[in-house]
VEXDREN-492601 format. One record per residue (C-alpha): residue number from 1; chain; x, y, z. Coordinates in steps of 0.5 Angstrom, whole numbers, plus 2048, in hexadecimal, padded with zeros to 3 digits. Example, Ala and Ser with C-alpha at 12.3 -4.5 7.8 and 13.67 -1.06 7.14 Angstrom:
# residues 2
<node 1,A,<819,7F7,810>>
<node 2,A,<81B,7FE,80E>>
//
This chain:
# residues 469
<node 1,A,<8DA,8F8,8C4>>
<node 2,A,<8D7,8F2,8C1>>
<node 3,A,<8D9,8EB,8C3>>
<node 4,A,<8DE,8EA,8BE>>
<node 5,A,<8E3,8F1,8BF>>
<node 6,A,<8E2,8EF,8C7>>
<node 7,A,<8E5,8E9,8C5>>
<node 8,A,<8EA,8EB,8C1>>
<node 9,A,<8EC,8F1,8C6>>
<node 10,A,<8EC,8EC,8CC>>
<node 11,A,<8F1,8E7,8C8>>
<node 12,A,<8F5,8ED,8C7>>
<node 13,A,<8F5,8F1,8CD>>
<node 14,A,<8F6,8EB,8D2>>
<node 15,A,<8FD,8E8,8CC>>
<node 16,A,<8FE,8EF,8CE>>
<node 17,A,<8FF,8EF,8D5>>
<node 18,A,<903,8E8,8D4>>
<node 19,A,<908,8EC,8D1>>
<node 20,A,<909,8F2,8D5>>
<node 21,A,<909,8EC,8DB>>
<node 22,A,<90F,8E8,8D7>>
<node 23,A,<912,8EF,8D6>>
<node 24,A,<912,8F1,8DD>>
<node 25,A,<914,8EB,8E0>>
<node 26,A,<919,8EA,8DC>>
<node 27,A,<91C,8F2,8DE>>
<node 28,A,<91B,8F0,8E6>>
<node 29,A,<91F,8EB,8E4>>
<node 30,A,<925,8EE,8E0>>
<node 31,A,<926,8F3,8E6>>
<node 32,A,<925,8ED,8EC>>
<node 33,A,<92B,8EA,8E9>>
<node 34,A,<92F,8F0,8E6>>
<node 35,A,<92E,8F3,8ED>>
<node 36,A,<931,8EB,8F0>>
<node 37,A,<936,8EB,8EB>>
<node 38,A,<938,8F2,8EC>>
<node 39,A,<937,8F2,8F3>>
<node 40,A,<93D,8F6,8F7>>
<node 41,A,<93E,8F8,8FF>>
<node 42,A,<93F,8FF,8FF>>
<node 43,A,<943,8FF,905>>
<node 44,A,<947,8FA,900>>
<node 45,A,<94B,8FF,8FC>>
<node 46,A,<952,8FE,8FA>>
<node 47,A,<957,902,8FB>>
<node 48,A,<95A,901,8F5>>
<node 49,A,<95D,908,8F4>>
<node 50,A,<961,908,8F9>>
<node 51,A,<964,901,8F7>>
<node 52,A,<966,904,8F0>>
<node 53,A,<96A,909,8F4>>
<node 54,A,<96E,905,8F8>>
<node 55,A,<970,900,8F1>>
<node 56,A,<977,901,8F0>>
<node 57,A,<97A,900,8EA>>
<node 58,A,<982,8FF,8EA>>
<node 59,A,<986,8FD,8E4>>
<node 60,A,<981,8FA,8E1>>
<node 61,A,<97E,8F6,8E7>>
<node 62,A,<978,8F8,8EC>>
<node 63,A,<977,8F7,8F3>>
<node 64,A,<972,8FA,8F9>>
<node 65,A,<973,8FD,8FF>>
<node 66,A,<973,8F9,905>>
<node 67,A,<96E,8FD,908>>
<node 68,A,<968,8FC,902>>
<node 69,A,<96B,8F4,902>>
<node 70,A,<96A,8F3,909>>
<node 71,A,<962,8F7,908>>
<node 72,A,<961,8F2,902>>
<node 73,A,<962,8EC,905>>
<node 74,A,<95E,8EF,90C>>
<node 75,A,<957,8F0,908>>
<node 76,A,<958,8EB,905>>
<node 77,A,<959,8ED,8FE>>
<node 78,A,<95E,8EC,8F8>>
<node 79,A,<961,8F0,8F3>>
<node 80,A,<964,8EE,8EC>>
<node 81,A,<967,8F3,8E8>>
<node 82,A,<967,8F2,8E0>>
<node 83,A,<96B,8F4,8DA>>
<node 84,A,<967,8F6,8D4>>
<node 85,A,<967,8F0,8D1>>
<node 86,A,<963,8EE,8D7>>
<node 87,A,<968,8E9,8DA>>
<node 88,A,<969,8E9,8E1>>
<node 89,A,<970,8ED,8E4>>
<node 90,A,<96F,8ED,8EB>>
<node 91,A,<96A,8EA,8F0>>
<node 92,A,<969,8E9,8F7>>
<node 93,A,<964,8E6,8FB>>
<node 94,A,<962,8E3,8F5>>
<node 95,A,<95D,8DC,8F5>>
<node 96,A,<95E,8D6,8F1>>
<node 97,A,<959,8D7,8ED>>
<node 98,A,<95A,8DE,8EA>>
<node 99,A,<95D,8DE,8E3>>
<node 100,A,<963,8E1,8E1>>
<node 101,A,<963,8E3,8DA>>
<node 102,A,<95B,8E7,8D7>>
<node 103,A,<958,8E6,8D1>>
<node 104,A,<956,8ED,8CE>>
<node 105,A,<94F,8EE,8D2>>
<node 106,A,<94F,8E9,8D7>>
<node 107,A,<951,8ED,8DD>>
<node 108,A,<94C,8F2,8DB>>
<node 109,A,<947,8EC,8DC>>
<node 110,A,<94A,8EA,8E2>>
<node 111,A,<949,8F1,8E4>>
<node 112,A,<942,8F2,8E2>>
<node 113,A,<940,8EC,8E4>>
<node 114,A,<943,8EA,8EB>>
<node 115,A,<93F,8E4,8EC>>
<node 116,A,<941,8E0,8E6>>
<node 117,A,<948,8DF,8E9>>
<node 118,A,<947,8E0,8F1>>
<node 119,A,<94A,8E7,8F1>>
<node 120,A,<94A,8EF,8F1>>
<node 121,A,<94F,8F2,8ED>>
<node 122,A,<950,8F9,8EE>>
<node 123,A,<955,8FB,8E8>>
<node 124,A,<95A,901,8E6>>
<node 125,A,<95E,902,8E0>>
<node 126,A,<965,907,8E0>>
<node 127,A,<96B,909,8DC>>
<node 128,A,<971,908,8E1>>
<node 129,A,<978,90A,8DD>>
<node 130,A,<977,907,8D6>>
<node 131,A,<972,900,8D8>>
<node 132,A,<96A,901,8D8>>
<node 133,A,<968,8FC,8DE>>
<node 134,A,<962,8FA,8E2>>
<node 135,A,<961,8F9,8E8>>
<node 136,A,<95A,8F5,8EA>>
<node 137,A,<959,8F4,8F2>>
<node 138,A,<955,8EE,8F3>>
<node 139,A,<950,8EC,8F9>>
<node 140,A,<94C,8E7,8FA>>
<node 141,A,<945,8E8,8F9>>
<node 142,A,<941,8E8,8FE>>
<node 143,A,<939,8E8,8FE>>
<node 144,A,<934,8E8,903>>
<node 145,A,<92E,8E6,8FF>>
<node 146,A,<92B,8DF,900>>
<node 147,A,<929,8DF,8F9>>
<node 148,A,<92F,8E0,8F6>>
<node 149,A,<931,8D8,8F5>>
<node 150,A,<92A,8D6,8F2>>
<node 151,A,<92B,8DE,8EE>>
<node 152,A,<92E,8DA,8E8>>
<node 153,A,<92A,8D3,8E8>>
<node 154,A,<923,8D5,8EA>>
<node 155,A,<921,8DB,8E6>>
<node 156,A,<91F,8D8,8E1>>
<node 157,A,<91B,8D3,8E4>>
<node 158,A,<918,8D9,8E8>>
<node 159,A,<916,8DC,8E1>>
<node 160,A,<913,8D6,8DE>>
<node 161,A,<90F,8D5,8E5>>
<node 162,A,<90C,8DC,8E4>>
<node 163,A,<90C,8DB,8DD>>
<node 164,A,<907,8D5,8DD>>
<node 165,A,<903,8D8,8E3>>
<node 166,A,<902,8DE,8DF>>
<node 167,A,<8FE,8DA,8D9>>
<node 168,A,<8FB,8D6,8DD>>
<node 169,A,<8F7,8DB,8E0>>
<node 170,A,<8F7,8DE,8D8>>
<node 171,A,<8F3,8D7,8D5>>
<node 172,A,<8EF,8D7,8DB>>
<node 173,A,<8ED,8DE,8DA>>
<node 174,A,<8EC,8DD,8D3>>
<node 175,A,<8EC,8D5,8D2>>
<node 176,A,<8E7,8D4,8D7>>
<node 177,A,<8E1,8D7,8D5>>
<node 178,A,<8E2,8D4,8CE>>
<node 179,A,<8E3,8CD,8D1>>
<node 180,A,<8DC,8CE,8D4>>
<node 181,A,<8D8,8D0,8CD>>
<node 182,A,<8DB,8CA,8CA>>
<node 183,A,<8D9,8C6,8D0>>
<node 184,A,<8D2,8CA,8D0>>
<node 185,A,<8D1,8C8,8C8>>
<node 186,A,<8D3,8C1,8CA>>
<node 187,A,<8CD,8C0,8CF>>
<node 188,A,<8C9,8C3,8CA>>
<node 189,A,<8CB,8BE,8C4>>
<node 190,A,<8C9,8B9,8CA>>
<node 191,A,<8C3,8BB,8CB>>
<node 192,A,<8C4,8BF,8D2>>
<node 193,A,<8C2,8C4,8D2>>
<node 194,A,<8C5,8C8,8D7>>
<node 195,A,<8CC,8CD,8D9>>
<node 196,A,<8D1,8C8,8DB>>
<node 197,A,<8D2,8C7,8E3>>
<node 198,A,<8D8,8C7,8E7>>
<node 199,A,<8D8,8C3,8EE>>
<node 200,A,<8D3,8C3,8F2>>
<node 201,A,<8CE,8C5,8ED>>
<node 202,A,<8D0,8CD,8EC>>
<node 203,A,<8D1,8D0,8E5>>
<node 204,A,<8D9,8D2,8E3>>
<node 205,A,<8D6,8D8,8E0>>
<node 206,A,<8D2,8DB,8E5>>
<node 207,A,<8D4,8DE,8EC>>
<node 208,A,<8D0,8DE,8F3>>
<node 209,A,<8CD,8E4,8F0>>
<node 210,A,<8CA,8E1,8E9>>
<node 211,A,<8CF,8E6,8E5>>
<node 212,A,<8D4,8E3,8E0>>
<node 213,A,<8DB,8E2,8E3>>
<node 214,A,<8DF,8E8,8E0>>
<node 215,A,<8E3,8E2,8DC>>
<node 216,A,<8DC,8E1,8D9>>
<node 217,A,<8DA,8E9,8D7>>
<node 218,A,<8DE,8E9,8D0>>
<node 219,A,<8D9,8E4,8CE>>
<node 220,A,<8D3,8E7,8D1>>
<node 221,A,<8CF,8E7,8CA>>
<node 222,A,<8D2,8DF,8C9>>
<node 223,A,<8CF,8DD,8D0>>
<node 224,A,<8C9,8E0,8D0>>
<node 225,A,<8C8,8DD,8C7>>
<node 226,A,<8C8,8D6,8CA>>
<node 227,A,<8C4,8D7,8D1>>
<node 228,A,<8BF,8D9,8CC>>
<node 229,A,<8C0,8D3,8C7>>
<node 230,A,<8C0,8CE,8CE>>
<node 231,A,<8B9,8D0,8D0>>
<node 232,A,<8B7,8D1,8C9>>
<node 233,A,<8B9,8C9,8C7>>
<node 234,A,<8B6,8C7,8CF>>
<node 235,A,<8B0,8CA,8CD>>
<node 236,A,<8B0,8C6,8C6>>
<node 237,A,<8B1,8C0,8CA>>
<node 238,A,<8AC,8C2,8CE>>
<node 239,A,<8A7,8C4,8C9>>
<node 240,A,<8AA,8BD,8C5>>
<node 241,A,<8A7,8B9,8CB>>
<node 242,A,<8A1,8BD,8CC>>
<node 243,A,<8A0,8BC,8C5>>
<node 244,A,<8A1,8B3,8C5>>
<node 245,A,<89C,8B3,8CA>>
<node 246,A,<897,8B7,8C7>>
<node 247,A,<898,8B3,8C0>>
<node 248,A,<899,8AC,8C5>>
<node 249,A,<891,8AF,8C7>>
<node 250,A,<88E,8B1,8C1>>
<node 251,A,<890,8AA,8BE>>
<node 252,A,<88D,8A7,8C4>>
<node 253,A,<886,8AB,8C3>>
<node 254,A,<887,8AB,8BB>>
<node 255,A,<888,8A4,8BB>>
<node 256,A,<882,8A3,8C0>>
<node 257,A,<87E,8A8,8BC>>
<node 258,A,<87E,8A4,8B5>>
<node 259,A,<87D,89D,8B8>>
<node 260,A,<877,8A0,8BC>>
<node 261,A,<873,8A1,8B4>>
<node 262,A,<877,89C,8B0>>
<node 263,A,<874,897,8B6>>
<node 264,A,<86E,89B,8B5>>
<node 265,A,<86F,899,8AC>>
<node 266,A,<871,892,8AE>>
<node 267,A,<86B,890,8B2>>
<node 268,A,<866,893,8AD>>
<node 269,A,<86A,88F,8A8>>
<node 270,A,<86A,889,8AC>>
<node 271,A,<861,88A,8AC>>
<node 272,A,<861,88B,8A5>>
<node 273,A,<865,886,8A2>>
<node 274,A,<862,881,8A8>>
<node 275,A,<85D,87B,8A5>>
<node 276,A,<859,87A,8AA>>
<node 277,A,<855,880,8A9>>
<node 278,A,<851,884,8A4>>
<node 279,A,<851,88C,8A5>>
<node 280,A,<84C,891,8A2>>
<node 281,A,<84E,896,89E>>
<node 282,A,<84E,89B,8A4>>
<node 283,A,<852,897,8A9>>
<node 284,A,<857,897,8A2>>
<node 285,A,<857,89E,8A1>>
<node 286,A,<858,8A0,8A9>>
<node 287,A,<85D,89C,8AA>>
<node 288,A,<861,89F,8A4>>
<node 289,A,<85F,8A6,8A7>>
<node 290,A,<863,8A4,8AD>>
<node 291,A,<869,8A0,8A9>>
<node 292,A,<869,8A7,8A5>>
<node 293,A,<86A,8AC,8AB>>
<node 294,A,<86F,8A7,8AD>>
<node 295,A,<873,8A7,8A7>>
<node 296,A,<872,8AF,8A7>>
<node 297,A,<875,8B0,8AE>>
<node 298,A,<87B,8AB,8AC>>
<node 299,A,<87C,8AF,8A5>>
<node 300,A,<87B,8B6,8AA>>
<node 301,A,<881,8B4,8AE>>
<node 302,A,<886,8B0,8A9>>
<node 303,A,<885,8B7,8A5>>
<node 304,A,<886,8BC,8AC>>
<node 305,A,<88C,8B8,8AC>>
<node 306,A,<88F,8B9,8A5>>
<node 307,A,<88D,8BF,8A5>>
<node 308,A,<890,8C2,8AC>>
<node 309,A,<898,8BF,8A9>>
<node 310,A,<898,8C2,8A1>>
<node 311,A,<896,8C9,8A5>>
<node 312,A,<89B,8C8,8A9>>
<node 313,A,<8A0,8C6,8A4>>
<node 314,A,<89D,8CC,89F>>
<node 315,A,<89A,8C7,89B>>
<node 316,A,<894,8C9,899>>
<node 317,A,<892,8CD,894>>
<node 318,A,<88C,8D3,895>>
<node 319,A,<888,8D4,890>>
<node 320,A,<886,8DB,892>>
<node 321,A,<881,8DF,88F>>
<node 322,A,<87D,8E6,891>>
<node 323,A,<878,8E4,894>>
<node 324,A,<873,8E8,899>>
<node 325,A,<874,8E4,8A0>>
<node 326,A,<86E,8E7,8A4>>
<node 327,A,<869,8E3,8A1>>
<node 328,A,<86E,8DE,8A1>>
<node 329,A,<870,8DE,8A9>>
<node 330,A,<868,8DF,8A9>>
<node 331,A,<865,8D9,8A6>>
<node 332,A,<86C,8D5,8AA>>
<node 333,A,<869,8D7,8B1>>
<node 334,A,<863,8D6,8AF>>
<node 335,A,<863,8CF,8AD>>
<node 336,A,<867,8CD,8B3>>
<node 337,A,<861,8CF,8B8>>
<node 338,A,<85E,8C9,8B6>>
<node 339,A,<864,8C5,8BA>>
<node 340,A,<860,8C1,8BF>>
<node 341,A,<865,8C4,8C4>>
<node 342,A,<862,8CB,8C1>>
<node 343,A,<85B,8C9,8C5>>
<node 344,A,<85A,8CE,8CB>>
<node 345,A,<85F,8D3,8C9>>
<node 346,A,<85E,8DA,8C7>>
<node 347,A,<861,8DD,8BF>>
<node 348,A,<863,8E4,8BD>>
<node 349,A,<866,8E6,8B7>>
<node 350,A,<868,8ED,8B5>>
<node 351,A,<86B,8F1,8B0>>
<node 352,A,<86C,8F8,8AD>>
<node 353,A,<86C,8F7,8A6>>
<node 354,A,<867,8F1,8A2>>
<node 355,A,<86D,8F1,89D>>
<node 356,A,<874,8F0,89E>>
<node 357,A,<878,8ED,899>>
<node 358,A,<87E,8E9,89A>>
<node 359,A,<884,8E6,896>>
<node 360,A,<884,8DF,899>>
<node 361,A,<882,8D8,898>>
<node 362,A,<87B,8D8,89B>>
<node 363,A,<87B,8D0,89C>>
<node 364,A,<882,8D0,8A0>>
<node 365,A,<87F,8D7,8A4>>
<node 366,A,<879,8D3,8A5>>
<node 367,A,<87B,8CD,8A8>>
<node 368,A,<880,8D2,8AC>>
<node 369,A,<879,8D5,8AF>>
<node 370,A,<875,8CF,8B0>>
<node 371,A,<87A,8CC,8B5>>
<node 372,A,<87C,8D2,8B9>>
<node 373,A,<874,8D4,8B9>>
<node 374,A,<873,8CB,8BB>>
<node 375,A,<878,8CB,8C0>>
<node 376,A,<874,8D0,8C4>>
<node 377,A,<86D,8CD,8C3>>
<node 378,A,<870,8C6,8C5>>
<node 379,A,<874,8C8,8CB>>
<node 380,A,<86F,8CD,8CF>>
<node 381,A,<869,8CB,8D3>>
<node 382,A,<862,8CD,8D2>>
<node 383,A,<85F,8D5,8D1>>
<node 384,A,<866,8D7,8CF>>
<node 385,A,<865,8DD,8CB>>
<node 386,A,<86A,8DD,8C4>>
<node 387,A,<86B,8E3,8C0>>
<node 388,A,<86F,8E4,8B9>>
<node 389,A,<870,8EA,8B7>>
<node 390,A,<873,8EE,8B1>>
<node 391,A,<876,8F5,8B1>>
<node 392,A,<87B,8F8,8AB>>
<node 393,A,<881,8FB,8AD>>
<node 394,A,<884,902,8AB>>
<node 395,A,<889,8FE,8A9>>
<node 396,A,<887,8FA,8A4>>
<node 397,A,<885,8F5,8A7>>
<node 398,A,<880,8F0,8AA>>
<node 399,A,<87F,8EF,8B2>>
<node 400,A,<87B,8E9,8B3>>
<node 401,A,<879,8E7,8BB>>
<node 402,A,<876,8E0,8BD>>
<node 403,A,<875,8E2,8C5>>
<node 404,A,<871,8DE,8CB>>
<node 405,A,<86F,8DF,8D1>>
<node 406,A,<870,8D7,8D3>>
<node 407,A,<875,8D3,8D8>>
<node 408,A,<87B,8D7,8D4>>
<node 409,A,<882,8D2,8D4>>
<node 410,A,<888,8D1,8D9>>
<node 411,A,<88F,8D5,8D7>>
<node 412,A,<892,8CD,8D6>>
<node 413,A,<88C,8CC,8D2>>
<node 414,A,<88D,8D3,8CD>>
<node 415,A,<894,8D2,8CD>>
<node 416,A,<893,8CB,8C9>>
<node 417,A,<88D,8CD,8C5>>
<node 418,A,<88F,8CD,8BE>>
<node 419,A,<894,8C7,8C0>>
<node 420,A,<894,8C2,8BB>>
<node 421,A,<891,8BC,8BE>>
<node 422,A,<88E,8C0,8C4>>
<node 423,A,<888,8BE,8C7>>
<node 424,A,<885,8C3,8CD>>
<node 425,A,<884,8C1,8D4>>
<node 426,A,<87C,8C4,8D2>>
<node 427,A,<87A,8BF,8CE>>
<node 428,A,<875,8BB,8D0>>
<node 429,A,<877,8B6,8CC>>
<node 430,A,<87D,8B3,8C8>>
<node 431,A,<87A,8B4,8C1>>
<node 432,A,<87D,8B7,8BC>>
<node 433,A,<885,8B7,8B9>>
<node 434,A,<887,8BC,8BE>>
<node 435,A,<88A,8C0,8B8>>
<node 436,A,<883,8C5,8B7>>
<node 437,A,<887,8CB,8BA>>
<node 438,A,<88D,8CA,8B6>>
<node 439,A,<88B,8CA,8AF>>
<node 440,A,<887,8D0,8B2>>
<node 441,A,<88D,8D4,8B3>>
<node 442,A,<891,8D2,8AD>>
<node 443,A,<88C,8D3,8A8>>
<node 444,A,<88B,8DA,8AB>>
<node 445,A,<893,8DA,8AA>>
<node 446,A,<893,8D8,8A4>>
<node 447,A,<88E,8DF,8A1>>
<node 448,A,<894,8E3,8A5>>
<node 449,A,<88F,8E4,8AB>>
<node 450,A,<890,8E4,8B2>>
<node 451,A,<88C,8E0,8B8>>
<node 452,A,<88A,8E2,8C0>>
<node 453,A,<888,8E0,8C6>>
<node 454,A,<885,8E3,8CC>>
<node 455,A,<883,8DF,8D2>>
<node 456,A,<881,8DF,8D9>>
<node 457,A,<87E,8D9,8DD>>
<node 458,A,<877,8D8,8DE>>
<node 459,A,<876,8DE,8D9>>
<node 460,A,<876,8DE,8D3>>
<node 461,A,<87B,8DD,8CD>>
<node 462,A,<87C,8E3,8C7>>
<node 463,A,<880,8E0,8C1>>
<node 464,A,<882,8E6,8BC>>
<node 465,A,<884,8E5,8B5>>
<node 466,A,<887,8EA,8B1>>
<node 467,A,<888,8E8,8A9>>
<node 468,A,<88A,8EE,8A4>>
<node 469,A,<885,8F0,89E>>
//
């Protein structure tokens, strides 16, 4: 059952619960009072039959036997006799505050409901000679619950006194988990990222055991939605941590990096354009060899750094044609053995096929190249051994490895590899825009490829590209 029809049967079945608990109460009541109202001593019958016998009627007038008067006023009872209009003929023993005329109806109430004037009745109709009486025996009414003087003025308060229990321990139940959502959304507006906590630091919806409460199952899809968005956002602030100090270092390093040439720019400008000395032509043009060099290196990373955010932003555009990539990775690898970094370091370079033709910007997949194969030249010691090697795939697709047998890379290093910014804790020196790796990767990206590294402390690194043909 998904979240929303749980939702909906939880709502419905706990409503329906409420009711049947209103219902019952409402029954227990009714047959409380109905017993208190009604409530009759068995051993209380009144023998009105017997009275009824010894009623005379003489020329119109009634009267009782001596013998039933004396045992009506010994048991303290009293007796009306009536006509058929309900006005009174005869009495004895009667309280003052016995009526003696009855509306149509009234002594059947009083009947049924003793309570209400403090008297149980019992009552007889007959026909003597030509007159339709009534005999009504009365007594007075006698309870021995203690309950019955608060029955009428408390059962309401008791009702209402359940009533609220019950829906209170219903918008606990239901209310309490949605309260908690809404204060869990609310941290994270806030930027706390984390489940709401109770006193003493404990979380509302978890028990000792660290399983959802039973309030909490219904929206077990709910809570576990946001857990997972709470540790994504803490991990994205960590990431946004990680990634403002890293940008924090790179400009410190490429601000340290381009002051070093343009110092170099400015000095040999300086020379240059100083008075007080006439340079050869040699001394000239070594000194716009450096100056040269140095504005490359400048126009070099500025570029890096232009082109790292337009394939972020997929904003550059590849000029893909087919092309065969072995001769270019060949004359790639190649030229990079002549790197000053290259010098006592052993190079293989293998394939099975000469010709490999791929779709692909060939300026954009050699510059990818080019820092992935500089990376390992530059941060591995002498007498490593490189190897690229190129193999087809049966899937239409082309493997291409670049594997060392060097001081291979820490996991915290392999993790932030392809960072933006990021520059590896084997790096001999702080040169460089930290951004090689990452322009590597997104322009592999870029041609629909993929891009692996496997590593090992202290014995090598294999990087494995895969790119479709």
């Amino acid at each position: 059952m998904n979240l929303r029809n749980r939702v909906a049967f939880h709502f419905v079945s706990r409503l329906f619960y409420l009711i049947i608990i209103f219902t019952v109460l409402l029954f227990i009541s009714f047959l409380t009072f109905s017993f208190f109202l009604n409530e009759k001593k068995a051993n209380s019958s009144l023998p009105i039959n017997e009275i009824v016998k010894d009623t005379i009627l003489d020329n119109g007038n009634l009267s009782v036997k001596n013998g039933t008067v004396n045992y009506i006023t010994q048991h303290h009872l009293w007796l009306q006799i009536l006509d058929e209009n309900g006005n009174e003929k005869l009495f004895i023993n009667k309280p003052s505050s016995v009526p003696s005329h009855y509306a149509p109806g009234q002594l059947v109430s009083n009947y049924i409901y003793p309570a209400k004037k403090g008297y149980q009745l019992s009552v007889w109709y007959e026909k003597k000679g030509d007159k339709e009486l009534t005999w009504v025996v009365g007594k007075k009414f006698i309870t021995h619950s203690p309950l019955l003087f608060w029955a009428n003025n408390l059962w309401i308060l008791l009702i209402l006194v359940i009533g609220i229990a019950v829906a209170i321990l219903f918008g606990k139940r239901f209310a309490a988990p949605l309260l908690h959502v809404v204060s869990w959304i609310d941290n994270l507006s806030k930027g706390t990222y984390r489940e709401p906590l109770v006193h003493k630091g404990v979380i509302h919806s978890r028990n000792k055991n660290g399983k959802l409460r039973a309030e909490f199952r219904t929206y077990q899809e709910l809570m576990e939605a946001l857990r997972t968005l709470t540790e994504m956002l803490k991990q994205n602030q960590k990431e946004r941590e990680q990634l403002e100090k890293t940008r924090e270092e790179w400009i410190t390093g490429v601000s340290h990096d381009l002051k070093t040439p343009l110092s170099v720019v400015k000095g040999y400008t300086v020379l240059l354009s100083s008075k007080d000395h006439q340079w050869e032509l040699d001394n000239i043009r070594q000194f716009s060899d450096t100056m040269q060099e140095r504005v490359n290196y400048m126009e070099q990373l500025l570029e890096d750094f232009s082109l790292t955010f337009r394939l972020k932003n997929d904003a550059l555009p590849l000029n893909k044609q087919s092309d065969n990539i072995v001769n270019m990775i060949r004359e790639t690898f190649i030229s990079l053995t002549k790197l000053p970094e290259a010098k006592n370091k052993d190079f293989e370079f293998n394939t099975d096929k000469e010709v490999i033709v791929l779709n692909g910007d060939s300026a954009y997949l050699k510059r990818a190249l080019e820092n992935l194969i500089a990376n390992s030249i530059k941060h591995n010691p002498p007498y490593t051994t490189m190897k690229v090697n190129i193999h087809t795939e049966a899937s239409k697709q082309i493997k291409i490895t670049i594997e060392d047998d060097g001081i291979g890379m820490e996991e915290e290093v392999l993790e932030h590899l392809f960072d933006r910014y990021y520059r590896g804790t084997n790096s001999s020196s702080h040169s460089g825009s930290g951004l090689g790796m990452a322009i590597a990767r997104q322009i592999i990206l870029a041609h629909d490829g993929s891009i692996k590294i496997e590593t090992v402390p202290n014995e090598g690194t294999k990087i494995i590209i895969i790119l479709p043909l």
